[in-house]
N, C-alpha and C positions, 0 to 999 in steps of 0.2 A: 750481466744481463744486457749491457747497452752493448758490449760489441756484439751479442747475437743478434741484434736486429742489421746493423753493420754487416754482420755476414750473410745472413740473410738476404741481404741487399746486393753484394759482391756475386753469388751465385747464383741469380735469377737466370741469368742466361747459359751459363756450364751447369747446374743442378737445380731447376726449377718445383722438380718435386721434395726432394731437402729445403729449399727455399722454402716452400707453402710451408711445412711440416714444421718449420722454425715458427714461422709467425703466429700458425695455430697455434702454437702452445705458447707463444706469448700473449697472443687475443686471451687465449682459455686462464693463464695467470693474472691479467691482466682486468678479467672480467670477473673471477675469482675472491681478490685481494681484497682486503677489509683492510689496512693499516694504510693510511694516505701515500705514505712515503714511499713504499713499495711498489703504490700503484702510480704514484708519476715516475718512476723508475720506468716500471713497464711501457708507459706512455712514452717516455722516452727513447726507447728499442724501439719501439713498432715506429716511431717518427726517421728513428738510425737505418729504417727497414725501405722507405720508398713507398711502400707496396699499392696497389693498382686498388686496394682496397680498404687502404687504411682510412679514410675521411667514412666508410660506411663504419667502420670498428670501432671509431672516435667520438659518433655522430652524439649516442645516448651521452658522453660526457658534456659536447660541446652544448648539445639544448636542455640540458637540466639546470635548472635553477638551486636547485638541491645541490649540486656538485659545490664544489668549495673552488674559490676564485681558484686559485695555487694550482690546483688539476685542473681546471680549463684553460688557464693559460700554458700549463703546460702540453697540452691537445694541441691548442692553437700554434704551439710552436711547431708541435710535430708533424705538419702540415707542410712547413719549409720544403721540405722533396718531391712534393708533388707538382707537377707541373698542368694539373688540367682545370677544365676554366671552372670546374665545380668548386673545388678547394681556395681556387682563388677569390672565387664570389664568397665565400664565408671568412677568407681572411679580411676583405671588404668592408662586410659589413657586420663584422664586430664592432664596429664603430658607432654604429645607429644605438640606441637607447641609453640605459645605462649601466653599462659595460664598464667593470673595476677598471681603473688606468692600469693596473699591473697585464691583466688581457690583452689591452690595446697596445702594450709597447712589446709584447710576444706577437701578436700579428703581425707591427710594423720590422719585427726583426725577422717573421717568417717571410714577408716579401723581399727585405735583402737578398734571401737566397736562390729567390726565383729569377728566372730569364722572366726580363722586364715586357709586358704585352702592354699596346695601347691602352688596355682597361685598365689597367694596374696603376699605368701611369696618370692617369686621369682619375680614376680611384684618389691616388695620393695627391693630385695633388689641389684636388678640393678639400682633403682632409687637411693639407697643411694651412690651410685660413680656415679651416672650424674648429679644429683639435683644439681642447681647453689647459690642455699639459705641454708645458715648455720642454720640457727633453723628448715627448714624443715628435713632437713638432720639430725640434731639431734633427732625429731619427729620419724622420720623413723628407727631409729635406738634405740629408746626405743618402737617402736613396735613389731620389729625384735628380742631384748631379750625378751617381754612378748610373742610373739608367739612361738618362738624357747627355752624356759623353758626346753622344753622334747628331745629337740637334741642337746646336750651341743657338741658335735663335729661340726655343721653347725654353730651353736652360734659362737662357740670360732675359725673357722676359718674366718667369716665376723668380728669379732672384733676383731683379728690378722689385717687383710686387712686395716680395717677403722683406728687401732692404725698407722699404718706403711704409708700410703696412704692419709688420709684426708687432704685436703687442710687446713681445720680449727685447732688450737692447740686446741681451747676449743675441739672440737670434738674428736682429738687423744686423747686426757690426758681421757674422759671419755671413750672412748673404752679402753684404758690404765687400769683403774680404774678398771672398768665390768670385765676386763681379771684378773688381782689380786684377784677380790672375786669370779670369779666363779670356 
């Protein structure tokens, strides 16, 4: 199941009508599926898929309260492929209320996978001094150096803040660290 969203993905542009006809019947099992597991499989394909339409296919899991943490973060991940600034505002602001930590460190891994946008980066990196989870805050903060590569001035003054400032000493000592080799 998960290489069909993968292929599905590969052929958009040589077979866009096999492309659609893939994902539809992964949306149709996916919307289908009563056993959880099966259904963050599926979620899983359609995230392996790209598709221009996946964040509407997704939507009913990501705002139901009803949905079980395990399949909205696994939503959240499947979000990873898309590049446009809707998907990106809800990988965002998963972060507002109270949003299991297991959610919030699938969003912070689904931004890894994005080309880094000013919003994103500024997104993160307010998150990284209010996030109350030490490994996501460490996540965030190995985003923030692969995105910020090319502004070693914004780089090195969020890892001046986060050495000086983190609640966490693992987390100081590595922004500590980052500051010494960059």
């Amino acid at each position: 199941q998960l290489a069909l969203g993968a292929l599905a993905r590969n052929i958009q542009v040589s077979d866009p009508r096999r492309a659609e006809a893939l994902m539809e019947s992964l949306k149709n099992e996916m919307n289908d599926a009563t056993d959880a597991a099966r259904k963050g499989t599926l979620i899983a394909a359609l995230g392996n898929s790209g598709a221009p339409d996946l964040l509407e296919a997704l939507s009913p899991i990501l705002q139901s309260a009803e949905t079980s943490a395990a399949l909205r973060a696994e939503a959240v991940y499947a979000l990873r492929n898309l590049e446009d600034a809707q998907s990106e505002s809800v990988l965002l602001t998963t972060f507002h209320g109270e949003t299991p930590e297991e959610i919030r460190e699938q969003a912070v891994r689904a931004l890894s996978y994005r080309t880094p946008t000013p919003s994103s980066i500024e997104g993160q990196r307010e998150l990284l001094s209010s996030e109350t989870s030490p490994r996501i805050r460490m996540e965030l903060l190995g985003n923030l150096v692969h995105s910020l590569e090319n502004e070693p001035q914004q780089l090195r003054n969020i890892l001046e803040s986060t050495a000086s400032h983190d609640a966490s000493e693992e987390i100081r000592s590595e922004a500590e660290r980052l500051l010494k080799s960059s």
